[in-house]
C-alpha positions as CSV (number, residue, x, y, z in Angstrom):
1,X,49.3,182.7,127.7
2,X,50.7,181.3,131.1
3,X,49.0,178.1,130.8
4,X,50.2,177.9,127.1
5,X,53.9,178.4,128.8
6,X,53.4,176.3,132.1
7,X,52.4,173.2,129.3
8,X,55.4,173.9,127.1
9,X,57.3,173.4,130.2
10,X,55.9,170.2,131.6
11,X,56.2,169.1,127.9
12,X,60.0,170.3,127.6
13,X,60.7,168.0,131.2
14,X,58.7,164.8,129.6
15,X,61.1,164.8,126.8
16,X,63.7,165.9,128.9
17,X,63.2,162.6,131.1
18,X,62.0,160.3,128.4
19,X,65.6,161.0,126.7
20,X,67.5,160.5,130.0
21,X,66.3,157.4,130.7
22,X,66.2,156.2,127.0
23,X,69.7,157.2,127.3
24,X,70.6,155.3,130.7
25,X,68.5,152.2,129.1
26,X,70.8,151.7,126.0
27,X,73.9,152.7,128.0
28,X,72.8,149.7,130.6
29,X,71.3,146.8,128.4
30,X,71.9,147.2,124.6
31,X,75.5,148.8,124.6
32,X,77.4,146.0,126.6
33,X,75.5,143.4,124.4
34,X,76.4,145.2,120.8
35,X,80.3,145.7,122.6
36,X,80.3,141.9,122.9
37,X,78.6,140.9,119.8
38,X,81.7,142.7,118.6
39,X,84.2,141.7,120.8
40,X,83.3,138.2,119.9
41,X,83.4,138.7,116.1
42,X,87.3,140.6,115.8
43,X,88.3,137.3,118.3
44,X,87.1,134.6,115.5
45,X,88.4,136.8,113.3
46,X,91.8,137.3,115.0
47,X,91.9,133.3,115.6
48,X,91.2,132.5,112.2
49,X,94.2,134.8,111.1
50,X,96.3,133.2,113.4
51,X,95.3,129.4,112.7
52,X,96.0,130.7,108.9
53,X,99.9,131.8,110.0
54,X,100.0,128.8,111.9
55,X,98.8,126.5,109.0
56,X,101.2,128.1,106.6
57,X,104.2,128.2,108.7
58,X,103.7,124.4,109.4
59,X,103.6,123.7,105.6
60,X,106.8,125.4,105.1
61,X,108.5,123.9,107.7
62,X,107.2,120.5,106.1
63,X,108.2,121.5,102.7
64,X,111.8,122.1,104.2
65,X,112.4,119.6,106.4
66,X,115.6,117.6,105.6
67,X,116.6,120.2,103.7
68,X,120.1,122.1,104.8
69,X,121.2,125.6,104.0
70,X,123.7,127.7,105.4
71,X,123.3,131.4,105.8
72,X,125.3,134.1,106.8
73,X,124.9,136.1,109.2
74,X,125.8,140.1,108.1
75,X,125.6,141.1,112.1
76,X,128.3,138.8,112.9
77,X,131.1,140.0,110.5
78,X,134.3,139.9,111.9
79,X,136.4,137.0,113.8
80,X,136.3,136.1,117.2
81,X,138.8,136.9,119.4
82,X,140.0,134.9,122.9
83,X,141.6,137.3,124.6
84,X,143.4,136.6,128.7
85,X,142.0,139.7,131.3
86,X,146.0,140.6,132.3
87,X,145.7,141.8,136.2
């Protein structure tokens, strides 16, 4: 009965350490390689997005050059007034 417990208990600190230093293995070595795997992809993603605004901001600014419109502003109703600071 002892030596039934004392094995349960060298078994129990086997796994113990095998999970530990699975653990510490993935944490050191395969973690920092999936992050930047990932990393990597949302950048070309990110820069593909942005060459896309880019591209389509380009071809409106094409489409409209030469062309004049005149817009008013709502923020700047009202006149402008010159006024003298009287001392």
């Amino acid at each position: 009965m002892v030596l039934l417990n004392i094995a349960s208990l060298f078994r129990t600190i086997i796994i113990i350490l095998v999970i530990y230093y699975g653990l510490k293995f993935l944490v050191r070595y395969v973690f920092p390689i999936l992050l930047k795997n990932y990393m990597d992809n949302k950048m070309s993603e990110f820069k593909k997005q942005q060459n896309a605004v880019f591209e389509k901001e380009a071809e409106q600014i094409k489409k409209e050059k030469g062309k004049v419109t005149i817009s008013k502003d709502p923020s700047k109703d009202g006149e402008y007034v010159d006024y003298e600071e009287v001392k």
